[in-house]
NUDRENMAR-327162 format. One record per atom (N, C-alpha, C, CB): residue in one letter; x negated, z negated, y; atom name. Coordinates in Angstrom, 2 decimals. Glycine has a CB too. Layout:
N
+------+---------+---------+---------+------+
| type |       X |       Z |       Y | atom |
+------+---------+---------+---------+------+
|    A |       X |       Z |       Y |   CA |
...
+------+---------+---------+---------+------+
This chain:
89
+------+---------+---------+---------+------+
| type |       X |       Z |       Y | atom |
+------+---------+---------+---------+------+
|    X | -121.95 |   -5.88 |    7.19 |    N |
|    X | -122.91 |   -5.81 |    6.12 |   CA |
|    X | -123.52 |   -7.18 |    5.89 |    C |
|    X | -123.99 |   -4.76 |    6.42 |   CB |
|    X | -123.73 |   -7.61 |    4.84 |    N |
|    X | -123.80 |   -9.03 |    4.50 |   CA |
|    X | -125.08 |   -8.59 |    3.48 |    C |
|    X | -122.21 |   -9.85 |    3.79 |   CB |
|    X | -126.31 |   -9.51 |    3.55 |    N |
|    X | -127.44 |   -9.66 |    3.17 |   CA |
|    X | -128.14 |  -10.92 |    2.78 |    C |
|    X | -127.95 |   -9.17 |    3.93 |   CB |
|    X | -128.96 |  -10.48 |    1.16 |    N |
|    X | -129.49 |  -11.91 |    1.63 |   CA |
|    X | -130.94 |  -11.55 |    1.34 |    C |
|    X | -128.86 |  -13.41 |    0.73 |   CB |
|    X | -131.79 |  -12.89 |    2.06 |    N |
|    X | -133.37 |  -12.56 |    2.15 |   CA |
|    X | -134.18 |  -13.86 |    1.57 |    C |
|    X | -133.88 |  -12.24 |    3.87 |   CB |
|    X | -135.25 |  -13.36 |    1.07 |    N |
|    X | -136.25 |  -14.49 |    0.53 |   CA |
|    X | -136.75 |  -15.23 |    1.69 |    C |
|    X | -137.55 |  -13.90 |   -0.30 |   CB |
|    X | -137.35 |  -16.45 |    1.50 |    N |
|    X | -138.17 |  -17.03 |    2.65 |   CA |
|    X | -139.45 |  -16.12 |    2.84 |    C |
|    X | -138.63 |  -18.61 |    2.34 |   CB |
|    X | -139.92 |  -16.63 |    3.99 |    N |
|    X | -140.99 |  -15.78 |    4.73 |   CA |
|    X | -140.97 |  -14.90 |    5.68 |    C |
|    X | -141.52 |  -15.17 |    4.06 |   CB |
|    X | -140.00 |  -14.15 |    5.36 |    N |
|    X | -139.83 |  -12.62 |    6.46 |   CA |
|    X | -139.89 |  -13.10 |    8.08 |    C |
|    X | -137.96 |  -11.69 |    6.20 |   CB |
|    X | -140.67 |  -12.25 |    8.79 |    N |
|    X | -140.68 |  -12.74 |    9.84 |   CA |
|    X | -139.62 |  -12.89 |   11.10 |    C |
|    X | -141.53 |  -12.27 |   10.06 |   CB |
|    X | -138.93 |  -14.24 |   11.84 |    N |
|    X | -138.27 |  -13.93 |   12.51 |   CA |
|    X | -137.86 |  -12.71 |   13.47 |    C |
|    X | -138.41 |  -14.63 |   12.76 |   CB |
|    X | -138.66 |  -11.95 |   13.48 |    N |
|    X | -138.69 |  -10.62 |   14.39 |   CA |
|    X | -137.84 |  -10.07 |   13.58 |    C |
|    X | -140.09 |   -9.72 |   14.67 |   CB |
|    X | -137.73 |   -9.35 |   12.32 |    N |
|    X | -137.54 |   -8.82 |   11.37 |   CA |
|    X | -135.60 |   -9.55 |   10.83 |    C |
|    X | -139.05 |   -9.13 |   10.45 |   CB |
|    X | -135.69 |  -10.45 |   11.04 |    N |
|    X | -134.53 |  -10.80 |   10.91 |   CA |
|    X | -133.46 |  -11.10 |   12.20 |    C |
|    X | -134.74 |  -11.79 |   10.15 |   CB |
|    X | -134.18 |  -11.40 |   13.45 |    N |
|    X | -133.20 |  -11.23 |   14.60 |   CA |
|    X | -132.90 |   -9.42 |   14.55 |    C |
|    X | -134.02 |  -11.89 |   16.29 |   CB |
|    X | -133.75 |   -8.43 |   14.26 |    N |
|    X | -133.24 |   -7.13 |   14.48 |   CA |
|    X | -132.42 |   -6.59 |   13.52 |    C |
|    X | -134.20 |   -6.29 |   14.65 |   CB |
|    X | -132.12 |   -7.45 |   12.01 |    N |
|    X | -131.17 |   -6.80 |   11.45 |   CA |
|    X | -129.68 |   -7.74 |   11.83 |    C |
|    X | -131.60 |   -6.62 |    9.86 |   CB |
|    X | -130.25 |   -9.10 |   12.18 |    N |
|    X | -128.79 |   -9.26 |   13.40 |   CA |
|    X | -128.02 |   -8.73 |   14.27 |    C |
|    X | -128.84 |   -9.82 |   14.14 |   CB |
|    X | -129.51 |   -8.12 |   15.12 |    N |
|    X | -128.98 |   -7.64 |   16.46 |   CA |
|    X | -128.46 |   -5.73 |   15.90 |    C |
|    X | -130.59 |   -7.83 |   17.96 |   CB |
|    X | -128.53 |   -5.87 |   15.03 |    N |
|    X | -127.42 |   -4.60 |   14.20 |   CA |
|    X | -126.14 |   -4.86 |   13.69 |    C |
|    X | -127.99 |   -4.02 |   12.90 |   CB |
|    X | -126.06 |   -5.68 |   13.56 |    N |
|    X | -124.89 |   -6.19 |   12.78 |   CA |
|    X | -124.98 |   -6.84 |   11.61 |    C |
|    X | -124.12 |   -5.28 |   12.49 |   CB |
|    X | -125.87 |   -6.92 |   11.02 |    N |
|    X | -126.16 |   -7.38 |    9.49 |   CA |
|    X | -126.06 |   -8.69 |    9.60 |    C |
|    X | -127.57 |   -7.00 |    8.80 |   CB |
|    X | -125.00 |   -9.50 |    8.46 |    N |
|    X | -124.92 |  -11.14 |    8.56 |   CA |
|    X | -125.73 |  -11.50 |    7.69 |    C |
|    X | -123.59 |  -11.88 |    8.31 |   CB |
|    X | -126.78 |  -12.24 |    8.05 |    N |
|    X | -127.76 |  -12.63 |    6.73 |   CA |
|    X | -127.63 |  -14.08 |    6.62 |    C |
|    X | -129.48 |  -12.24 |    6.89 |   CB |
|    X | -128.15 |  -14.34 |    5.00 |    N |
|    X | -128.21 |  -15.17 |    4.45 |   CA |
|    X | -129.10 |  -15.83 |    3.34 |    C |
|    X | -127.45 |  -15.04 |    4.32 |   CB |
|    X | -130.20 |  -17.11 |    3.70 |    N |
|    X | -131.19 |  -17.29 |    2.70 |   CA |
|    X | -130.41 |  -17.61 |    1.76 |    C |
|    X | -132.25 |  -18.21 |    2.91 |   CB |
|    X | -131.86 |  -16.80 |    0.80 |    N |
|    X | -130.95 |  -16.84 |   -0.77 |   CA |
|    X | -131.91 |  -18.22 |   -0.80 |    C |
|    X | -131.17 |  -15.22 |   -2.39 |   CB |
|    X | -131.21 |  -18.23 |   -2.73 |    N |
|    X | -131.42 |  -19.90 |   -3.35 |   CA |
|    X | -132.74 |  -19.18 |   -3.99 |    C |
|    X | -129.94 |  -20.84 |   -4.72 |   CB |
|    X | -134.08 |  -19.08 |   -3.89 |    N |
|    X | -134.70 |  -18.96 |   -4.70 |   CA |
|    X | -135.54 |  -17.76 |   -4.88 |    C |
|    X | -134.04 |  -19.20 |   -5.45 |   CB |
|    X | -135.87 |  -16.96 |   -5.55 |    N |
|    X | -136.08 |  -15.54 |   -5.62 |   CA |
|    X | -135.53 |  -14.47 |   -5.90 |    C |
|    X | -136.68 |  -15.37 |   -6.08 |   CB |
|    X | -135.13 |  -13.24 |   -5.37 |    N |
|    X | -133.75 |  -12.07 |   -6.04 |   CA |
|    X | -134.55 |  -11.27 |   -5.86 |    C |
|    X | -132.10 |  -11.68 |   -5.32 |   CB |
|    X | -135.48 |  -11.07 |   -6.23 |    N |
|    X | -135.73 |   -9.51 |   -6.64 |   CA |
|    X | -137.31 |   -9.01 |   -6.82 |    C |
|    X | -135.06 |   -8.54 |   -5.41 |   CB |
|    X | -137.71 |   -7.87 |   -7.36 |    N |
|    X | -139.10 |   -7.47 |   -8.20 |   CA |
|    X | -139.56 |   -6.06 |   -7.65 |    C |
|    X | -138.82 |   -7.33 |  -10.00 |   CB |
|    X | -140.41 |   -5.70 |   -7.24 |    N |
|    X | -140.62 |   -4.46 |   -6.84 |   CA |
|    X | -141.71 |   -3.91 |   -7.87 |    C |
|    X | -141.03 |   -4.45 |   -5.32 |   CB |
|    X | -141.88 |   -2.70 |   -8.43 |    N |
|    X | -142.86 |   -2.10 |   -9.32 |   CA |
|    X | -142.31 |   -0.61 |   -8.31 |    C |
|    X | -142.61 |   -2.28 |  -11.40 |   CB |
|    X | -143.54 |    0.20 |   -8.16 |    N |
|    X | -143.60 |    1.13 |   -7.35 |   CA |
|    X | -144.75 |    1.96 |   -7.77 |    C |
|    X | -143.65 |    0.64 |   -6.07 |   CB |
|    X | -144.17 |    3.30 |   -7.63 |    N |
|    X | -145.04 |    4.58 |   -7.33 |   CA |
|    X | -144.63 |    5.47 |   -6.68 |    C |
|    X | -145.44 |    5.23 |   -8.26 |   CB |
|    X | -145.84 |    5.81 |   -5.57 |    N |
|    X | -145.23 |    6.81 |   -4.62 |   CA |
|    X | -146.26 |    7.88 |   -4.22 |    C |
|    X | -144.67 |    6.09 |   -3.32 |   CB |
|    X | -145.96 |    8.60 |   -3.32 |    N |
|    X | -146.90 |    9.49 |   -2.72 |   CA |
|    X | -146.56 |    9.71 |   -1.55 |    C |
|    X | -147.08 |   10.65 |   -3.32 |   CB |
|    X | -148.25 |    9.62 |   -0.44 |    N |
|    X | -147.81 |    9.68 |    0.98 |   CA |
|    X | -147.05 |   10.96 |    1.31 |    C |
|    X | -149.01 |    9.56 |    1.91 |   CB |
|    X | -147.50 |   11.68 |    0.84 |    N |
|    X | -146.45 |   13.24 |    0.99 |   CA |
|    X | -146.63 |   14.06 |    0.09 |    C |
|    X | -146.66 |   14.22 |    2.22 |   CB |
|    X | -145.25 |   15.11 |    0.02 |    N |
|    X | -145.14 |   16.43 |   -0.77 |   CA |
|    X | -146.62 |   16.95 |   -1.36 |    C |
|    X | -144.49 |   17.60 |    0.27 |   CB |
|    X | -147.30 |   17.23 |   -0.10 |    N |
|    X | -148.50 |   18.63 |    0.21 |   CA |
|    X | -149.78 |   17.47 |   -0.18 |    C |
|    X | -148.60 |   19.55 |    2.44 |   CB |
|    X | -149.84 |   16.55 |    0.75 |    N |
|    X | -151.24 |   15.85 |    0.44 |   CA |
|    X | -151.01 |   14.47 |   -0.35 |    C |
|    X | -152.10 |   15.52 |    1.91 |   CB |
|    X | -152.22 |   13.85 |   -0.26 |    N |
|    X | -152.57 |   12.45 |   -1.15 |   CA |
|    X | -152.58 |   12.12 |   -2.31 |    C |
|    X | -151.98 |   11.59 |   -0.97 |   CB |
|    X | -152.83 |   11.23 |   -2.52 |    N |
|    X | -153.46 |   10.78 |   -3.97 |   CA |
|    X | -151.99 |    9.68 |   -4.71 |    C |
|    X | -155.34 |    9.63 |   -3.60 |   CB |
|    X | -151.42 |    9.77 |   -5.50 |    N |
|    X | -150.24 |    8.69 |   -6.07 |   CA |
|    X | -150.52 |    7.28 |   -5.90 |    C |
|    X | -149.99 |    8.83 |   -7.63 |   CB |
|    X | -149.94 |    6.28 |   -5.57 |    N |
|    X | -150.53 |    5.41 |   -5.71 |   CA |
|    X | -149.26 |    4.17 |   -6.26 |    C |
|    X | -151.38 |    5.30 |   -4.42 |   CB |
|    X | -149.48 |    3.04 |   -6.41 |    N |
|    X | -148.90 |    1.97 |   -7.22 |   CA |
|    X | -149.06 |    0.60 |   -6.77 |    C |
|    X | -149.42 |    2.01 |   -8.49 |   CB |
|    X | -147.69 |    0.16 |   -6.57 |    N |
|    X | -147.88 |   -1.49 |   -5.90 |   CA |
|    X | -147.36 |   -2.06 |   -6.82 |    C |
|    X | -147.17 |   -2.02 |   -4.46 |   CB |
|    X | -147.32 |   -3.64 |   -7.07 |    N |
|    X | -147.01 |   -4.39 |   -8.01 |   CA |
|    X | -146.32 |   -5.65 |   -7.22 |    C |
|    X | -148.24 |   -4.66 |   -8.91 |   CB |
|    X | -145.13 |   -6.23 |   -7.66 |    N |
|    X | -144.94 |   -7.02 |   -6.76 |   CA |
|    X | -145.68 |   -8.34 |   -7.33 |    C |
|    X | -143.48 |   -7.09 |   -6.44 |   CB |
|    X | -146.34 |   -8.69 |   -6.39 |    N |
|    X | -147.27 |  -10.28 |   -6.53 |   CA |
|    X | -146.88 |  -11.84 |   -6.60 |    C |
|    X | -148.07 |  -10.40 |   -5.35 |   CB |
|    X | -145.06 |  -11.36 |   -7.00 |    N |
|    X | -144.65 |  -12.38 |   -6.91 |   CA |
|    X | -144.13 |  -12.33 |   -9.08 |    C |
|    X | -143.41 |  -12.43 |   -5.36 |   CB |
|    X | -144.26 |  -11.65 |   -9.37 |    N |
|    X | -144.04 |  -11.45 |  -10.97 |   CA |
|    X | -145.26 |  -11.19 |  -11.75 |    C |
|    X | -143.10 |  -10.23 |  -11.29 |   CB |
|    X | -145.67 |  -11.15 |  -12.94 |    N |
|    X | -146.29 |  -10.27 |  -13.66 |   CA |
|    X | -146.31 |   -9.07 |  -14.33 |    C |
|    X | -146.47 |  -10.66 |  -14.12 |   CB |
|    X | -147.25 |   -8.64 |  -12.98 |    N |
|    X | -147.17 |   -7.02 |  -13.18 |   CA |
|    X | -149.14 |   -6.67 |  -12.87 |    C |
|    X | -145.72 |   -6.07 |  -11.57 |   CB |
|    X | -149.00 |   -5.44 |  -12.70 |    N |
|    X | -150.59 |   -4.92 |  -11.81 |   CA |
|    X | -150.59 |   -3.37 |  -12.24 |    C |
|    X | -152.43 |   -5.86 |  -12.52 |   CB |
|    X | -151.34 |   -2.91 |  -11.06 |    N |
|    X | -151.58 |   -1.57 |  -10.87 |   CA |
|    X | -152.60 |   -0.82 |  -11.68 |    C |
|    X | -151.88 |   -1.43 |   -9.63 |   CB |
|    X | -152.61 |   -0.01 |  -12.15 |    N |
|    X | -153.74 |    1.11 |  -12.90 |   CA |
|    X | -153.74 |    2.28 |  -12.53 |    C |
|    X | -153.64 |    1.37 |  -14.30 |   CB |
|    X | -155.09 |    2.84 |  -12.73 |    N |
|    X | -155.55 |    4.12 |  -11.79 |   CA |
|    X | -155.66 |    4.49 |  -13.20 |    C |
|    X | -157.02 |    4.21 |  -10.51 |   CB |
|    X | -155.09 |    5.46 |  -13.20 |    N |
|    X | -155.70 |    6.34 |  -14.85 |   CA |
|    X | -155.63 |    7.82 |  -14.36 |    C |
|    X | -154.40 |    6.13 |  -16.64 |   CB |
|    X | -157.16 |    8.04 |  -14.52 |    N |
|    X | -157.92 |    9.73 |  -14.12 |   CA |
|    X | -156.58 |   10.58 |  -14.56 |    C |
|    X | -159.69 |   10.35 |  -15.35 |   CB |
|    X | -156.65 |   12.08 |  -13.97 |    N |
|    X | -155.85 |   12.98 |  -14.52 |   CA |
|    X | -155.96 |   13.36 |  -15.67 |    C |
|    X | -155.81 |   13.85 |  -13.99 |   CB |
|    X | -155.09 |   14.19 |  -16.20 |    N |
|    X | -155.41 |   14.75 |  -17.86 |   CA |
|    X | -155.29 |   16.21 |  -17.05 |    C |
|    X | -153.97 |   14.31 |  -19.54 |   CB |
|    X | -156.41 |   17.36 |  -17.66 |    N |
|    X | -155.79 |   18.31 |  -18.01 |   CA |
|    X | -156.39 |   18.91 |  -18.90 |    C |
|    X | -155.49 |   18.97 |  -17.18 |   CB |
|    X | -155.11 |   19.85 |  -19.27 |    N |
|    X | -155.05 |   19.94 |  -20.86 |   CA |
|    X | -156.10 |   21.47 |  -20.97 |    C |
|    X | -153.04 |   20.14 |  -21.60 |   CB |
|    X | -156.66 |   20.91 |  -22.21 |    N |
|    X | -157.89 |   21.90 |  -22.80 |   CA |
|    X | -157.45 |   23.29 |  -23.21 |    C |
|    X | -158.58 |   21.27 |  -24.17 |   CB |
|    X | -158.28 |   24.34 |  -22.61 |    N |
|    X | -157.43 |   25.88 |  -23.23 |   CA |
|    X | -157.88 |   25.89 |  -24.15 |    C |
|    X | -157.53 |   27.37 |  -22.69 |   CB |
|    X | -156.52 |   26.68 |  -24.77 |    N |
|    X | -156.84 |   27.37 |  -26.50 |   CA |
|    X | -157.33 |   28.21 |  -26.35 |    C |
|    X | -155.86 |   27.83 |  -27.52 |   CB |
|    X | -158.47 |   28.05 |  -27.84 |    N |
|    X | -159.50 |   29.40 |  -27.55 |   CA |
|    X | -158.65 |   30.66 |  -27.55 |    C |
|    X | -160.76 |   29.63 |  -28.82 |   CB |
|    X | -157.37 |   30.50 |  -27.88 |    N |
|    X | -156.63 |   32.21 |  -28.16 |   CA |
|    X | -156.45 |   32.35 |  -27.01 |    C |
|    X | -155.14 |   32.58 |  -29.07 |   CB |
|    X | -156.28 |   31.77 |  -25.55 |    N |
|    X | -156.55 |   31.55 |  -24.35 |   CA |
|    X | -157.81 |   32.75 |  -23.59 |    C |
|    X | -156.95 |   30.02 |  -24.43 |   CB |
|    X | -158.39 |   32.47 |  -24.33 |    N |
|    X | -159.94 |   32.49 |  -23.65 |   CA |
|    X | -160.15 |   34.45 |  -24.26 |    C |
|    X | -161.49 |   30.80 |  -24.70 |   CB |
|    X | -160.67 |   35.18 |  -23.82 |    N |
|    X | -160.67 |   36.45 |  -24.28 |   CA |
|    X | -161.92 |   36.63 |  -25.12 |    C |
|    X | -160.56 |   37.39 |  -23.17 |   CB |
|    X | -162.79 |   36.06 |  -24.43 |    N |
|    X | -164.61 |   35.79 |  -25.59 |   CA |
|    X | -163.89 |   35.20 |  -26.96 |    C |
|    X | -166.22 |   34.01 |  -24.77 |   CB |
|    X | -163.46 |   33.93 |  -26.71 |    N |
|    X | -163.36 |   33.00 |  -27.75 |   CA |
|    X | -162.30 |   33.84 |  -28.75 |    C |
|    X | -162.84 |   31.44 |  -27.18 |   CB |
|    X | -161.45 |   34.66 |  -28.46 |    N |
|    X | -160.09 |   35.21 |  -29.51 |   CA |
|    X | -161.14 |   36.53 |  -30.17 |    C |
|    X | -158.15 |   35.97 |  -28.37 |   CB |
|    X | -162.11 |   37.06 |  -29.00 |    N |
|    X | -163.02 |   38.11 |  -29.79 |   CA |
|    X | -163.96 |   37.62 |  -31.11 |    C |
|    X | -164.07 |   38.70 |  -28.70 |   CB |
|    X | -164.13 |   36.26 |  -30.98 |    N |
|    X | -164.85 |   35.71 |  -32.27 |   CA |
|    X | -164.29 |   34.65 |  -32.98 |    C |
|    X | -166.13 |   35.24 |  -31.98 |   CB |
|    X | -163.02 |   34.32 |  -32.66 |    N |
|    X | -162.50 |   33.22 |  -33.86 |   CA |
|    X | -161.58 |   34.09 |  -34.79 |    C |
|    X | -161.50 |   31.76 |  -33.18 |   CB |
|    X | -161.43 |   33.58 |  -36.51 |    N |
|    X | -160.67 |   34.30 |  -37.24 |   CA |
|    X | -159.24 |   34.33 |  -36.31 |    C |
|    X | -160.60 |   33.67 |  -38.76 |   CB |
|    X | -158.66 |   34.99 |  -37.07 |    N |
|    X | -156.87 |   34.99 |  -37.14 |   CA |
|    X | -156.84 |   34.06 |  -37.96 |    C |
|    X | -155.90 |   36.35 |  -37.70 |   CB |
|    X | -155.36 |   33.81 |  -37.87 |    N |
|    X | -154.37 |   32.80 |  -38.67 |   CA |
|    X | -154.62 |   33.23 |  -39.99 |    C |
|    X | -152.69 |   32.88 |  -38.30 |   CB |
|    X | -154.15 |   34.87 |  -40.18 |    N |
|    X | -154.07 |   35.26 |  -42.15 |   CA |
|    X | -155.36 |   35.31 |  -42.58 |    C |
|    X | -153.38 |   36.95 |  -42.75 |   CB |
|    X | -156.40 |   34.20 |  -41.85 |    N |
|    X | -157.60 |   34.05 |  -42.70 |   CA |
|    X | -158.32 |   35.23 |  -42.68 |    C |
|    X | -157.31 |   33.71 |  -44.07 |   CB |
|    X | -158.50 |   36.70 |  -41.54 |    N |
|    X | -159.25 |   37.41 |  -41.57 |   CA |
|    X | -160.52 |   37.27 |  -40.98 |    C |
|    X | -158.74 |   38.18 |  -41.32 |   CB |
|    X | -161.79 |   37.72 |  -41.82 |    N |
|    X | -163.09 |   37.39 |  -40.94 |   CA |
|    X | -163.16 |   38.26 |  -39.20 |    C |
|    X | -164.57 |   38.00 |  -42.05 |   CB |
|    X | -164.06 |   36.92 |  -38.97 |    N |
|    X | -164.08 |   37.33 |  -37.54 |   CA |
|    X | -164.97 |   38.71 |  -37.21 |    C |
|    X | -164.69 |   36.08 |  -36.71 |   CB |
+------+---------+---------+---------+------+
């Protein structure tokens, strides 16, 4: 398996994909962009969003939506809004 890596990564990190077999090789420059969304798990947590800090990008929290019931929904509200064929309520 043949790889290549940006500068920085820490020697630890690269003697252990040696000591697997992996032949690595610094690249010329920069190869690659990360934009991400994930969730710590199935059942719990909150979504969250990384940006890679090496491009222009950035993260946003935008509140949930949820969506508003129709009053035909609602059993009060269908007892006092007209119908469609325009009959009084």
């Amino acid at each position: 398996d043949n790889a290549q890596f940006e500068a920085g990564w820490p020697a630890s990190i690269l003697d252990g994909l040696r000591q697997r077999g992996h032949t690595l090789r610094m690249a010329e420059g920069r190869i690659g962009s990360v934009q991400l969304v994930g969730w710590p798990s199935r059942d719990h947590g909150e979504p969250f969003g990384v940006a890679d800090e090496r491009r222009d990008g950035t993260v946003l929290t935008v509140p949930a939506v949820v969506p508003a019931v129709a009053p035909a929904m609602v059993p009060a509200a269908r007892a006092r809004a007209p119908s469609a064929v325009g009959d009084k309520p």
